[in-house]
DSSP file (Angstrom, degrees, kcal/mol; ACC not computed):
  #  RESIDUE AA STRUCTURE BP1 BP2  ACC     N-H-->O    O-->H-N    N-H-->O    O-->H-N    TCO  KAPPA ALPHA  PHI   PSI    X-CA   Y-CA   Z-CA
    1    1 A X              0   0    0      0, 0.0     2,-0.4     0, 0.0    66,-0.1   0.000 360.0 360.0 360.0 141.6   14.6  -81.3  -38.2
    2    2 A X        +     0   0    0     64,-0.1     2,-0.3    65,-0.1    64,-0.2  -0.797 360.0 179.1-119.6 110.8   13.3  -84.8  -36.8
    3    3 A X  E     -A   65   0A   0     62,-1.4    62,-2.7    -2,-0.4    42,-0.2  -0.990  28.7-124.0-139.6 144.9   11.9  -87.5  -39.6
    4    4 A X  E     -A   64   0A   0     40,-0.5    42,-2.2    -2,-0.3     2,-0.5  -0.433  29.7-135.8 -79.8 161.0   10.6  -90.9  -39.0
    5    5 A X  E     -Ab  63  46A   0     58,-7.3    58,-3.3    40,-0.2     2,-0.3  -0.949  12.4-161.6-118.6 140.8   12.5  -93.5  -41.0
    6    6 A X  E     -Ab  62  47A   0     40,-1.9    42,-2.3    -2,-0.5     2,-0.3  -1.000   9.0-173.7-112.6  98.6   10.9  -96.3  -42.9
    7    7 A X  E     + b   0  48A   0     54,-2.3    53,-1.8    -2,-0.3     2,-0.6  -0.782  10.3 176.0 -95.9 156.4   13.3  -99.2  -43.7
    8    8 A X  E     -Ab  59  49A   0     40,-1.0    42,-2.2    -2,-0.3     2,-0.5  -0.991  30.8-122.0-160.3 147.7   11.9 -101.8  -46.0
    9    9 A X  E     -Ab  58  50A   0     49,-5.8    49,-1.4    -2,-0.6    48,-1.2  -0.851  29.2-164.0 -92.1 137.5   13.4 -104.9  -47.6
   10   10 A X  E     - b   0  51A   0     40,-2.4    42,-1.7    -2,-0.5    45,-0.4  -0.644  23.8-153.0 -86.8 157.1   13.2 -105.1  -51.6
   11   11 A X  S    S+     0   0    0      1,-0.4     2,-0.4    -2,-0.2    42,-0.2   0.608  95.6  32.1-102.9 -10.6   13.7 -108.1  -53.8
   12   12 A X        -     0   0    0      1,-0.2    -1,-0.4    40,-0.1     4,-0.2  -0.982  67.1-167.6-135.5 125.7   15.0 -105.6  -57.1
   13   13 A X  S  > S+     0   0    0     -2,-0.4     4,-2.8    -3,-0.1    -1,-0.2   0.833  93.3  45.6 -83.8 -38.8   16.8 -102.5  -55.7
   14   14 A X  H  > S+     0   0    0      1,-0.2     4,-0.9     2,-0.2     5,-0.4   0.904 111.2  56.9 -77.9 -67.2   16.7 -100.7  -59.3
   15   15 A X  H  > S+     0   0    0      1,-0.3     4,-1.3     2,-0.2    -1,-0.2   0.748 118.9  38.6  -2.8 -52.3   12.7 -101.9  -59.5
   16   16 A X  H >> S+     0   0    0     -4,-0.2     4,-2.2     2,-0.2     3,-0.6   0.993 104.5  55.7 -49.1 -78.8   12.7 -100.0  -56.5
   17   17 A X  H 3X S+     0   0    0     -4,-2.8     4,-1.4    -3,-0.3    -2,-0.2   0.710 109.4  53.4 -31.8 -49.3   14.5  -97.4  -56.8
   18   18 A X  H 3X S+     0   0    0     -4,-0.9     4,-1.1     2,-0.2    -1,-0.3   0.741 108.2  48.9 -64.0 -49.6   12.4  -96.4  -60.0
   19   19 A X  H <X S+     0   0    0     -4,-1.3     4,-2.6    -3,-0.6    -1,-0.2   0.840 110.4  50.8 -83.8 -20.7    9.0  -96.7  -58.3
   20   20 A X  H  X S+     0   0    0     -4,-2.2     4,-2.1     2,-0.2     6,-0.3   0.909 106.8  54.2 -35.8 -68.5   10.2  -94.5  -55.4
   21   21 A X  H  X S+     0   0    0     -4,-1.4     4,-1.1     1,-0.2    -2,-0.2   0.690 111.3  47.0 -56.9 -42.5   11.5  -91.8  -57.7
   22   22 A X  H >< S+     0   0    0     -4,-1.1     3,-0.8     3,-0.2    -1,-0.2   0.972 113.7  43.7 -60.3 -73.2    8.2  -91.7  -59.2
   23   23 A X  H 3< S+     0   0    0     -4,-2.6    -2,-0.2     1,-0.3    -3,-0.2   0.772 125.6  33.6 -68.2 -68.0    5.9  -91.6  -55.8
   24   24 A X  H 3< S-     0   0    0     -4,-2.1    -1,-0.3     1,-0.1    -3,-0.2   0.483 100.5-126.8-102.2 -24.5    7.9  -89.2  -54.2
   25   25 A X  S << S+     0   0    0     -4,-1.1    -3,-0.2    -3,-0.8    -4,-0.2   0.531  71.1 108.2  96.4  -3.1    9.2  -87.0  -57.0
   26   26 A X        -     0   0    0     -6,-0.3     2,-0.5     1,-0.0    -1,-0.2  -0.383  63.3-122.8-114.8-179.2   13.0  -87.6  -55.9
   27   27 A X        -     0   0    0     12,-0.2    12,-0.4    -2,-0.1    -1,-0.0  -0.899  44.1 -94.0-104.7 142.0   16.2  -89.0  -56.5
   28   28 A X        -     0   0    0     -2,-0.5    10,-0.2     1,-0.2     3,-0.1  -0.236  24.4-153.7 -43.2 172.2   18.1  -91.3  -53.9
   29   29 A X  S    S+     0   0    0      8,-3.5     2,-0.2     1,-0.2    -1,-0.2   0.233  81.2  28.5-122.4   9.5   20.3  -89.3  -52.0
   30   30 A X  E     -C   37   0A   0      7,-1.0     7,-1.4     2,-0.0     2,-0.6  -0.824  66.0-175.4-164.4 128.2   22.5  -92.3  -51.4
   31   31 A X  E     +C   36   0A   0     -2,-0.2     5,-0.2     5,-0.2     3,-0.1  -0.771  11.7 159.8-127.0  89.7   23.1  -95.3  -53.6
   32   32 A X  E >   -C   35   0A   0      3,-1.8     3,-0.8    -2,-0.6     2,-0.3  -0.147  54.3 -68.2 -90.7 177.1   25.0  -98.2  -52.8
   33   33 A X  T 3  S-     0   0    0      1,-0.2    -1,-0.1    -2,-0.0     3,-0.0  -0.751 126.3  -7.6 -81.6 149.8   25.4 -101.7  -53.9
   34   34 A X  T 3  S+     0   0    0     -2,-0.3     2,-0.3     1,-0.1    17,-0.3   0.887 124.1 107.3  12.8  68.3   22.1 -103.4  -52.7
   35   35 A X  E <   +C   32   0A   0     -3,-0.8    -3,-1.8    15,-0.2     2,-0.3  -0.812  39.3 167.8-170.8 115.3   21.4  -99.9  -50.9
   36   36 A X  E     +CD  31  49A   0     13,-3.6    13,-2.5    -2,-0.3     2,-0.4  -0.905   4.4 175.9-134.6 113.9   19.2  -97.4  -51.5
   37   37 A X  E     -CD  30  48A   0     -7,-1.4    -8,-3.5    -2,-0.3    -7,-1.0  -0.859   8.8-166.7-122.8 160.7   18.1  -94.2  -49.3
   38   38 A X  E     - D   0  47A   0      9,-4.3     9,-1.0    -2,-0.4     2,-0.6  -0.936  10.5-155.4-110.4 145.2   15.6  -91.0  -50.2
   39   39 A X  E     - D   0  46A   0    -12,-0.4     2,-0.4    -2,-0.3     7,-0.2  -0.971  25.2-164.9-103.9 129.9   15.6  -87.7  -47.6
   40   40 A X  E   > - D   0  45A   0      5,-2.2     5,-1.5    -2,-0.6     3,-0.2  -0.906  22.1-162.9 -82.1 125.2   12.1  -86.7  -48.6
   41   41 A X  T   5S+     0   0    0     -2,-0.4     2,-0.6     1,-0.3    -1,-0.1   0.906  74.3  74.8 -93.1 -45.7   11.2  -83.0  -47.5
   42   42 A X  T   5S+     0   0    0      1,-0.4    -1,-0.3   -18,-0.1     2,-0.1  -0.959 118.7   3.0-113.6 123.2    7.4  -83.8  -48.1
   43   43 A X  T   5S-     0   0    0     -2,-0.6    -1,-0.4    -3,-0.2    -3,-0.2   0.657 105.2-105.7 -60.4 150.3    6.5  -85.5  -45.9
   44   44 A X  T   5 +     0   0    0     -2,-0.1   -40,-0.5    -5,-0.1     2,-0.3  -0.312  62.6 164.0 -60.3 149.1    9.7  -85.6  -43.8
   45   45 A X  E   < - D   0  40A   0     -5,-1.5    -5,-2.2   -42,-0.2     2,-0.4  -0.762  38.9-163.9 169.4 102.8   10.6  -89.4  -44.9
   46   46 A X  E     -bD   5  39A   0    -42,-2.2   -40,-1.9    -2,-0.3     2,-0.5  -0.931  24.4-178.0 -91.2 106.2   13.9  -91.2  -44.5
   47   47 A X  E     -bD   6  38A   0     -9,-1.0    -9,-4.3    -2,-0.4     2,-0.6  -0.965   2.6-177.7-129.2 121.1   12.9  -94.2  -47.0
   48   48 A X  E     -bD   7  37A   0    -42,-2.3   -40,-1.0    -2,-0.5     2,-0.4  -0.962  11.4-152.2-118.4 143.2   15.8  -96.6  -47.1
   49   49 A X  E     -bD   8  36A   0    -13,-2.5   -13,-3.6    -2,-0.6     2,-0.4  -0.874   8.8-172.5-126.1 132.1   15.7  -99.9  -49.4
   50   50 A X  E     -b    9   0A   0    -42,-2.2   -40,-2.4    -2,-0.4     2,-0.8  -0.998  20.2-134.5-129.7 122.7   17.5 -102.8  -48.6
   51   51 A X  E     +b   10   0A   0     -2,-0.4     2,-0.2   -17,-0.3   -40,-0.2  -0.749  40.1 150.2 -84.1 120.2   17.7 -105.8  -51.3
   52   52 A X    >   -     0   0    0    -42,-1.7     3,-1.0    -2,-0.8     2,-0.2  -0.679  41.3-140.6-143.0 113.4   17.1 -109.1  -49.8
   53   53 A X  T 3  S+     0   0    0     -2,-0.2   101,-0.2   -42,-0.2   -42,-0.1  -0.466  88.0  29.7 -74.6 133.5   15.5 -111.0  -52.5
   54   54 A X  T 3  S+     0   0    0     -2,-0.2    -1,-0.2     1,-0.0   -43,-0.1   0.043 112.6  68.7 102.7 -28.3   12.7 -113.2  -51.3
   55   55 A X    X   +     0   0    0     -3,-1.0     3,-1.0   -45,-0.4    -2,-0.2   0.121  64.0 139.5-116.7  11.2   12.1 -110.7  -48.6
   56   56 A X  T 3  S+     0   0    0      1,-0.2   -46,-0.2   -46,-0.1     3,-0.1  -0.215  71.4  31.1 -60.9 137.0   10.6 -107.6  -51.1
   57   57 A X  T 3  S+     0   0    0    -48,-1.2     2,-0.3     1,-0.2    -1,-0.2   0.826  95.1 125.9  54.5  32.8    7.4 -105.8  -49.1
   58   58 A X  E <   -A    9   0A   0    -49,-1.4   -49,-5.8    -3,-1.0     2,-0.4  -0.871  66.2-119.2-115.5 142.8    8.8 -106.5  -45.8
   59   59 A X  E     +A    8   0A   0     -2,-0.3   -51,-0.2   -51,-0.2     3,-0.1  -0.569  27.4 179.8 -75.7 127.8    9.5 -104.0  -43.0
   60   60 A X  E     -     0   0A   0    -53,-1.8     2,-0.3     1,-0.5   -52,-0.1   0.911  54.1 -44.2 -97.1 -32.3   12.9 -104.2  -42.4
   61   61 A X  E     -     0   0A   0    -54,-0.4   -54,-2.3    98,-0.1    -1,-0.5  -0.959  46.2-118.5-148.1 164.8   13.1 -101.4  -39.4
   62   62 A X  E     +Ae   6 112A   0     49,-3.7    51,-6.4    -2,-0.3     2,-0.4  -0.980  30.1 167.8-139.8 165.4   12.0  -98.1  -38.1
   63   63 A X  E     -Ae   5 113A   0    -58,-3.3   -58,-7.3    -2,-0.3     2,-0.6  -0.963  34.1-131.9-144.0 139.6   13.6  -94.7  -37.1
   64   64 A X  E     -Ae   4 114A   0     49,-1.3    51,-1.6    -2,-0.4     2,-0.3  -0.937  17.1-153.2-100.4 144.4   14.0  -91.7  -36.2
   65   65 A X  E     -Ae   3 115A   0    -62,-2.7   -62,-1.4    -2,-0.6     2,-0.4  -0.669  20.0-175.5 -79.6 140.4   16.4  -89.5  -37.7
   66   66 A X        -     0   0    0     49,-0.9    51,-0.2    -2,-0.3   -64,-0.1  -0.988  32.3-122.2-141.2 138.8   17.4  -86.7  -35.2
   67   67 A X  S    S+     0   0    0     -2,-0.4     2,-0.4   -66,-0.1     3,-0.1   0.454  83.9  29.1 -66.8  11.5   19.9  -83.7  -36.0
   68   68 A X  S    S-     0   0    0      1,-0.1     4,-0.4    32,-0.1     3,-0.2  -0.942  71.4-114.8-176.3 149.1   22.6  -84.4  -33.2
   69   69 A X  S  > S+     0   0    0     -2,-0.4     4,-1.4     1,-0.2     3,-0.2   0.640 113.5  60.0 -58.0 -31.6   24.5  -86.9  -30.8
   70   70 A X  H >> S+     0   0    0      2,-0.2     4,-3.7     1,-0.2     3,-0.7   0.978 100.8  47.9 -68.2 -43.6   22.8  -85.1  -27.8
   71   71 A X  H 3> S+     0   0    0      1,-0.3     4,-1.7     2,-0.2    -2,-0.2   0.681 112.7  51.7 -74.1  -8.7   19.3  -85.8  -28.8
   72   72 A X  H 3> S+     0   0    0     -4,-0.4     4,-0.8    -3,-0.2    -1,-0.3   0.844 116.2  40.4 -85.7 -37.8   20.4  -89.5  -29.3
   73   73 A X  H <X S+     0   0    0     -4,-1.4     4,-2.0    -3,-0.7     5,-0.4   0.964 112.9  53.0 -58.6 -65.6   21.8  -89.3  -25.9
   74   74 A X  H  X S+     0   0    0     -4,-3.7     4,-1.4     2,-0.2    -2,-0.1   0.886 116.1  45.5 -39.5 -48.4   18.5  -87.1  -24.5
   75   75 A X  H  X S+     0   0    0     -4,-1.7     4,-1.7     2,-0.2    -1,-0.2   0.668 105.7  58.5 -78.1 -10.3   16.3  -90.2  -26.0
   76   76 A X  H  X S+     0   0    0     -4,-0.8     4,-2.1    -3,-0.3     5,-0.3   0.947 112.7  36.2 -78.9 -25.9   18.5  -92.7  -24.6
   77   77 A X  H  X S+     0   0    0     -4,-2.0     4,-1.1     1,-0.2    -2,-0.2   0.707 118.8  56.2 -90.4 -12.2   17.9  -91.4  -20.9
   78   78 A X  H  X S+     0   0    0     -4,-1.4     4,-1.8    -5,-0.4    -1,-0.2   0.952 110.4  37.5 -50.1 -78.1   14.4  -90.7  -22.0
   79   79 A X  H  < S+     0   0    0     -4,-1.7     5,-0.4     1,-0.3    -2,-0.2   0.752 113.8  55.9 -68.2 -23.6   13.4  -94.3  -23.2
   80   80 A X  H >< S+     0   0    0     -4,-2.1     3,-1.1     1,-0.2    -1,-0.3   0.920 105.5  63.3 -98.0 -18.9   15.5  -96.1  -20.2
   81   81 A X  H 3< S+     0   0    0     -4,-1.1    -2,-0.2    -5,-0.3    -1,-0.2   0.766  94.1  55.6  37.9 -98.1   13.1  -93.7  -18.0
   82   82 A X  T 3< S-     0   0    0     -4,-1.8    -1,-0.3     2,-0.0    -2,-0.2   0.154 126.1 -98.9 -82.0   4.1   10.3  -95.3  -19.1
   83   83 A X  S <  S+     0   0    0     -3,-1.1    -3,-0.1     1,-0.3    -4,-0.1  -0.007  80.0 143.4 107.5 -37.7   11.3  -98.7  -18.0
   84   84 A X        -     0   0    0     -5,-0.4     2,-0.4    -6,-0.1    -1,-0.3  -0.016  52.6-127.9 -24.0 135.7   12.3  -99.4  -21.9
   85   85 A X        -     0   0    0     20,-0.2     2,-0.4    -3,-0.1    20,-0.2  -0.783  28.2-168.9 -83.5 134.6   15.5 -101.6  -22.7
   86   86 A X        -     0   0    0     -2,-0.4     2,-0.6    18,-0.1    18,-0.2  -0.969  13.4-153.3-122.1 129.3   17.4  -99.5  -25.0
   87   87 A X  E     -F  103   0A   0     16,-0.5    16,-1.7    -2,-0.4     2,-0.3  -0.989  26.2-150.5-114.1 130.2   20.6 -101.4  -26.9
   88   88 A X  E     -F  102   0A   0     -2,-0.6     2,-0.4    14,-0.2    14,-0.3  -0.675  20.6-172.5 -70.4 127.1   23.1  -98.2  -27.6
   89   89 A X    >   -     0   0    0     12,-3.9     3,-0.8    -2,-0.3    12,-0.5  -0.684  10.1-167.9-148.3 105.2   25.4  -98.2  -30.4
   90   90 A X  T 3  S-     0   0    0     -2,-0.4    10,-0.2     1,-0.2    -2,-0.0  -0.698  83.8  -4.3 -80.7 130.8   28.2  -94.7  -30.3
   91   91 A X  T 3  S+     0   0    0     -2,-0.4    -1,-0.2     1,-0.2     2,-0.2   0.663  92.1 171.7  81.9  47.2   30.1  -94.1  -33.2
   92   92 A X  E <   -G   99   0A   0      7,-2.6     7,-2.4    -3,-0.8     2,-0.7  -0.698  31.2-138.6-102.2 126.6   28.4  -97.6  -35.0
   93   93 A X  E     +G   98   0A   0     33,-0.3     2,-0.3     5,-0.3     5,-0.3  -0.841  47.5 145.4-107.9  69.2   29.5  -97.8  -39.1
   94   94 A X        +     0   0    0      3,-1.4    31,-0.2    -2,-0.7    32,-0.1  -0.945  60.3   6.4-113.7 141.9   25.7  -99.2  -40.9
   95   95 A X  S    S-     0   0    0     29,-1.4    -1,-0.2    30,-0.3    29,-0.2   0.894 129.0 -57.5  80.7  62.3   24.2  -98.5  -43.9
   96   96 A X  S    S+     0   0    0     -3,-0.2    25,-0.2    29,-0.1    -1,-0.2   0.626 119.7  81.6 -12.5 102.0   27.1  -96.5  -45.3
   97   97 A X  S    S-     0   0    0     26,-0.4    -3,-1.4    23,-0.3    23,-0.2  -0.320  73.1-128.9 147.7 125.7   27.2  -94.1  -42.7
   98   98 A X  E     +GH  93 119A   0     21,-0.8    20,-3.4    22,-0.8    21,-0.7  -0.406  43.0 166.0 -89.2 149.2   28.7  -93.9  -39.1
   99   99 A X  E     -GH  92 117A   0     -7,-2.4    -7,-2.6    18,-0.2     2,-0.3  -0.956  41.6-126.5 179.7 145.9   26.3  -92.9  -36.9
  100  100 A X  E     + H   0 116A   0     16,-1.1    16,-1.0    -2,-0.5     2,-0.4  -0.843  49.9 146.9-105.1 135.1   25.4  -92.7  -33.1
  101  101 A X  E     - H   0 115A   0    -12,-0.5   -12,-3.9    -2,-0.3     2,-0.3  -0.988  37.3-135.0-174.0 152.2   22.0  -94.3  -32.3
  102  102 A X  E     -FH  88 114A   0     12,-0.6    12,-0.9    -2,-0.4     2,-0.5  -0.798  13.4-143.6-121.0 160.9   19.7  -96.3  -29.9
  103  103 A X  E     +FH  87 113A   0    -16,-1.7   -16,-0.5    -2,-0.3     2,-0.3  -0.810  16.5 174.8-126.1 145.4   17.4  -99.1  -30.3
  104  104 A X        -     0   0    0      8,-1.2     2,-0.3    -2,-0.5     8,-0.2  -0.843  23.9-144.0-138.1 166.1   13.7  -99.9  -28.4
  105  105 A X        -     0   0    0     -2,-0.3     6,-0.2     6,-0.2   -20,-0.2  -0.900  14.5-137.9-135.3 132.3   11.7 -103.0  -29.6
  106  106 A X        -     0   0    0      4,-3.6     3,-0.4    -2,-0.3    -1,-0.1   0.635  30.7 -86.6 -45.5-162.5    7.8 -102.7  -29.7
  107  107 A X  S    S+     0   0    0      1,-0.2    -1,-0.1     2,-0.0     0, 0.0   0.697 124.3  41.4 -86.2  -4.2    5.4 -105.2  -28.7
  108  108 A X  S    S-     0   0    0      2,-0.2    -1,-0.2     0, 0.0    -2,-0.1  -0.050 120.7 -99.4-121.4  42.3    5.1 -107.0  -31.4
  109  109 A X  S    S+     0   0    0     -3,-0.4     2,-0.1     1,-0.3    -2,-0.0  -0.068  71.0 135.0  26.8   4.6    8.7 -107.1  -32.2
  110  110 A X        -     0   0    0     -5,-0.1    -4,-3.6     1,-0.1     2,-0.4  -0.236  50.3-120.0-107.7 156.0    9.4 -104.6  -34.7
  111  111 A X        -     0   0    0     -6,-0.2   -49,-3.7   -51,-0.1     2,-0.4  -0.945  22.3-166.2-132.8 117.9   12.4 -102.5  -34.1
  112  112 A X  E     -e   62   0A   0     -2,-0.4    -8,-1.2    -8,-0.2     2,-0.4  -0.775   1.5-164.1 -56.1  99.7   13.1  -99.0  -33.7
  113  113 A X  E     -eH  63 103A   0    -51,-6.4   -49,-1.3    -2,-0.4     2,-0.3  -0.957  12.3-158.0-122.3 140.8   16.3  -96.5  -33.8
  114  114 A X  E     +eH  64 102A   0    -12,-0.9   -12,-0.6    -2,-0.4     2,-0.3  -0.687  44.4 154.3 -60.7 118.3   16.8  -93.0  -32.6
  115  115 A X  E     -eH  65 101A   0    -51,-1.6   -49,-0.9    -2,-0.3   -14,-0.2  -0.802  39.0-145.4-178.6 157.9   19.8  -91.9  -34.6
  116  116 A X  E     - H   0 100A   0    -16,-1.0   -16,-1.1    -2,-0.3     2,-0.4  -0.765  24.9-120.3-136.2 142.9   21.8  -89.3  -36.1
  117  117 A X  E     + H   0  99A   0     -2,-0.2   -18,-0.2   -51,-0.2   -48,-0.1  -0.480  38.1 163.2 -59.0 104.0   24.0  -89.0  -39.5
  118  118 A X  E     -     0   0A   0    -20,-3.4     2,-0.3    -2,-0.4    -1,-0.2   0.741  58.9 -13.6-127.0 -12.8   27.5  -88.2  -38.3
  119  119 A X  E     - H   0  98A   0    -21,-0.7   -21,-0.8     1,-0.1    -1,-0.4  -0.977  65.7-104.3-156.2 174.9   29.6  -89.1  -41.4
  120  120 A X        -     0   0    0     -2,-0.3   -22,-0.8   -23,-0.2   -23,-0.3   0.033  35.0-159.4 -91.7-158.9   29.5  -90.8  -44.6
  121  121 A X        -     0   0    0    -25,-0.2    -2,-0.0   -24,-0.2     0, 0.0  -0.608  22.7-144.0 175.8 132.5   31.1  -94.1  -45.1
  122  122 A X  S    S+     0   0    0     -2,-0.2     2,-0.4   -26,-0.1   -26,-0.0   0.593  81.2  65.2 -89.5 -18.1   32.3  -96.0  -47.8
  123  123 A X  S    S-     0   0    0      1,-0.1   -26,-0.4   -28,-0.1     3,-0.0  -0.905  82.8-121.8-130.0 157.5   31.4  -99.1  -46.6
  124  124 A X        -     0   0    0     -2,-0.4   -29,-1.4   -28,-0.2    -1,-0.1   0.757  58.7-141.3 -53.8 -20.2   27.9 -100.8  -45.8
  125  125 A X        -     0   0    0    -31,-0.2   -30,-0.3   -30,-0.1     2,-0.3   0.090   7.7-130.3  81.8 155.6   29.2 -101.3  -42.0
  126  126 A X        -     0   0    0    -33,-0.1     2,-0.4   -32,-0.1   -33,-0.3  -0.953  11.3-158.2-142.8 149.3   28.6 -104.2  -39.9
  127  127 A X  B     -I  143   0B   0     16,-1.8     2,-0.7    -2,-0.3    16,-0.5  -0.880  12.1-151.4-140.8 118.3   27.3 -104.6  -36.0
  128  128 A X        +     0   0    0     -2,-0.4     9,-1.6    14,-0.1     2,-0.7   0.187  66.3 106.9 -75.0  15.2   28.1 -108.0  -34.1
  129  129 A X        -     0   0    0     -2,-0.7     2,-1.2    14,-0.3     7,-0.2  -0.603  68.6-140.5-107.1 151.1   24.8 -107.5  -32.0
  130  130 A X    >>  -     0   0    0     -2,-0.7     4,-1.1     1,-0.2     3,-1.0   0.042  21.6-167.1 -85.9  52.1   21.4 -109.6  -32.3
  131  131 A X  T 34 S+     0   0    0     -2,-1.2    -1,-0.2     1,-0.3    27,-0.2   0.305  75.7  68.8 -11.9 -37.6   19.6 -106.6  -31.8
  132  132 A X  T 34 S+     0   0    0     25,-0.8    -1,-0.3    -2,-0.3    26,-0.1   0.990 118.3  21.0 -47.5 -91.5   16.4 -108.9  -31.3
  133  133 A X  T <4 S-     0   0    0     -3,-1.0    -2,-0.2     2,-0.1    -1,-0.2   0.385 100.3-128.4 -42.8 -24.1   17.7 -110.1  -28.2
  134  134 A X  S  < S+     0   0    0     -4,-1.1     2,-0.3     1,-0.3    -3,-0.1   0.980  74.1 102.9  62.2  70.7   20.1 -107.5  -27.3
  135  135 A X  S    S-     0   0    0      0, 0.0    -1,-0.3     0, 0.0    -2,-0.1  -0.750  80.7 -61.4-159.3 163.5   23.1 -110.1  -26.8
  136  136 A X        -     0   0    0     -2,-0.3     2,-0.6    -7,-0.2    -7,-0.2   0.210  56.7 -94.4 -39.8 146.5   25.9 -110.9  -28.9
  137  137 A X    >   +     0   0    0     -9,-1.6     3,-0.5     1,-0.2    -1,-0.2  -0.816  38.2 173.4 -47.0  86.5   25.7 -112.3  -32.3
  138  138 A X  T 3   +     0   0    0     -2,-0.6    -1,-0.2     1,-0.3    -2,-0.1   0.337  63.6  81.6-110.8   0.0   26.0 -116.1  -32.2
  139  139 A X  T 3  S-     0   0    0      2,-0.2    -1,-0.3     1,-0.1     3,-0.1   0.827  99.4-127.1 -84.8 -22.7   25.1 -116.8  -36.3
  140  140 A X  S <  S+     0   0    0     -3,-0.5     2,-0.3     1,-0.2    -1,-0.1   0.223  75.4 116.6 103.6 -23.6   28.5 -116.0  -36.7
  141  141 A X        -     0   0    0    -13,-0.0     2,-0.5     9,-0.0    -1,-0.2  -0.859  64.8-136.8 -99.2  95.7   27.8 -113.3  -39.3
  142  142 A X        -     0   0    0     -2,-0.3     7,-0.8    -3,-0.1     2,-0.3  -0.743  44.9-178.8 -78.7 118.9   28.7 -109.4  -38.3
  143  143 A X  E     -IJ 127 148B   0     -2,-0.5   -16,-1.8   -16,-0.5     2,-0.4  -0.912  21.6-178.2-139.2 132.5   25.3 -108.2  -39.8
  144  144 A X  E >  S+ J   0 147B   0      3,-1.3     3,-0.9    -2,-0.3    16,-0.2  -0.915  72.3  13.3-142.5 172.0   23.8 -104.5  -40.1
  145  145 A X  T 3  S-     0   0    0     -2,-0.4    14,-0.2     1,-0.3    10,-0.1   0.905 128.4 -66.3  27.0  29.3   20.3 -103.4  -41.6
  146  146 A X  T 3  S+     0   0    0      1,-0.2    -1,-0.3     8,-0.1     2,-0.3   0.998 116.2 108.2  71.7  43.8   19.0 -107.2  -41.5
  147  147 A X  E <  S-J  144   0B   0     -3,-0.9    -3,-1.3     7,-0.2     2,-0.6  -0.874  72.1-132.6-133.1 133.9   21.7 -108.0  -44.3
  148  148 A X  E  >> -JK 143 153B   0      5,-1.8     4,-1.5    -2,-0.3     5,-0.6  -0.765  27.7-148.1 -80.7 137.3   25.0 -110.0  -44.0
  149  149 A X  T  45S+     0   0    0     -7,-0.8    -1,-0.2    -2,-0.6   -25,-0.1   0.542  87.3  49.3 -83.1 -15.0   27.1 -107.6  -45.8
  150  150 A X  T  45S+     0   0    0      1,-0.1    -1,-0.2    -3,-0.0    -2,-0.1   0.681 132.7  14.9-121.7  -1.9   29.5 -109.9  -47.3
  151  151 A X  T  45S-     0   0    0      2,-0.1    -2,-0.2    -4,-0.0    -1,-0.1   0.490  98.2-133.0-115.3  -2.2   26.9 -112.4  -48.9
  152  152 A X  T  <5 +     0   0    0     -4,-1.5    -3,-0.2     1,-0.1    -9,-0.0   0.769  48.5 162.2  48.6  21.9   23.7 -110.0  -48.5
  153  153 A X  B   < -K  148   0B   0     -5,-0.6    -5,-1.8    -6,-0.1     2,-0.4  -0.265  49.1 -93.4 -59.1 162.2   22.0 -112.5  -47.2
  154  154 A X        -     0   0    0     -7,-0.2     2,-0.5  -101,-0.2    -7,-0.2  -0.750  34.3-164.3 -72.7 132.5   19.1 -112.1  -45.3
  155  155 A X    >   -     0   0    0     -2,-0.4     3,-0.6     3,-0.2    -1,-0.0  -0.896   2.7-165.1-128.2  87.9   19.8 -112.0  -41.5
  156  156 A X  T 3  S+     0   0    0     -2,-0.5    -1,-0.1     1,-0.2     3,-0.1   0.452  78.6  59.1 -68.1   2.1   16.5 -112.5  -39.8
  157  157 A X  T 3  S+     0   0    0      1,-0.1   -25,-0.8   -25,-0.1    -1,-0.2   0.879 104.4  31.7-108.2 -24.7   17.8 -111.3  -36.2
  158  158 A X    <   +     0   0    0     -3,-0.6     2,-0.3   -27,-0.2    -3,-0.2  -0.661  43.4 166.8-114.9 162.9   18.9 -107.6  -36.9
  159  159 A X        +     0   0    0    -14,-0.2     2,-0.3    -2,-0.2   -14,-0.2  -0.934  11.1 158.4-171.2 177.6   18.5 -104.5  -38.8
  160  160 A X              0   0    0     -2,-0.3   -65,-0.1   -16,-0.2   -16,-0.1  -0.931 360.0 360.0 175.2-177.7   19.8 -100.7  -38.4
  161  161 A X              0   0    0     -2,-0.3   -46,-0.0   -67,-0.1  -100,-0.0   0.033 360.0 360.0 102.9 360.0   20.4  -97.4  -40.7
C-alpha cells in the first residue's frame, strides 16, 4: 500500500498531537521528542508533526510512502526519466527511522520524497545535504525534516521523513 505523506511544522507538539487524535480518530504511531507521526488507514495519510516553534501551520514536506526499496529505486529511474533532478538518499537515518528514499522539488519549491520504512531508529537522524539546492550543507548544521536535531532549530533549507 502507497500513501501520500503530509509533513507539517507545529509550534506545540502535545497541542498537536491532541487535535490530530481527535480529527482522525487515532493515536500516533510514533512519538518522539519534538516528533510526532499518525499511519491513518482512512484516508491512507502519513501525517508527521515536527515542532519548530514559530513555524506552527507550515508545510514542512511531502511524500510518498511506498512498501519497498525497489519501488524507491523504480521511482528513481522513473522521475530522472522525465528530465527531473532526483537527490537519492540509501539507507539515510531521519525522523527516527532509516529509510531508503528520493527527493523531486516542485515548481514552486516545495519538496517531495518517495520513500520506504526500513527500520526503526532510536535517534531523530541527521542528513548533511541542502536538499533545496541538492549540494552539500554549508550552515554547518547536519539537519533532517527541516530541524537541527541537536538544538531543533528551525533549518529553513531541508526537510525529510
Amino acid at each position: 500500500m502507497s500513501r501520500v505523506q503530509l509533513a507539517l511544522n507545529v509550534d506545540d507538539l502535545d497541542e498537536a498531537v491532541t487535535f490530530y487524535a481527535k480529527l482522525f480518530g487515532a493515536e500516533p504511531a510514533k512519538r518522539k521528542h519534538g516528533y510526532a507521526n499518525f499511519a491513518i488507514t482512512e484516508p491512507a495519510l502519513k501525517l508527521v508533526l515536527l515542532e519548530n516553534p514559530g513555524k506552527g501551520g507550515t508545510l514542512n514536506h511531502l511524500g510518498v510512502e511506498v512498501e519497498s526499496s525497489e519501488q524507491v529505486r523504480s521511482e528513481i529511474a522513473r522521475l530522472t526519466g522525465e528530465g527531473l533532478f532526483t537527490d537519492e538518499e540509501i539507507g539515510t537515518t531521519c525522523c527516527f527511522a532509516t529509510q531508503d528514499k528520493v527527493w523531486v522539488t516542485g515548481p514552486a519549491g516545495e519538496r517531495w520524497e518517495v520513500y520506504t520504512v526500513l527500520a526503526d531508529s532510536d535517534t531523530f537522524g541527521v542528513s548533511p545535504k541542502t536538499l533545496a539546492g541538492g549540494g552539500a550543507d554549508t550552515s554547518g548544521a547536519d539537519v533532517c525534516c527541516g530541524t537541527a536535531e541537536a538544538t531543533r532549530e528551525p533549518a529553513a533549507t531541508t526537510s525529510c521523513c
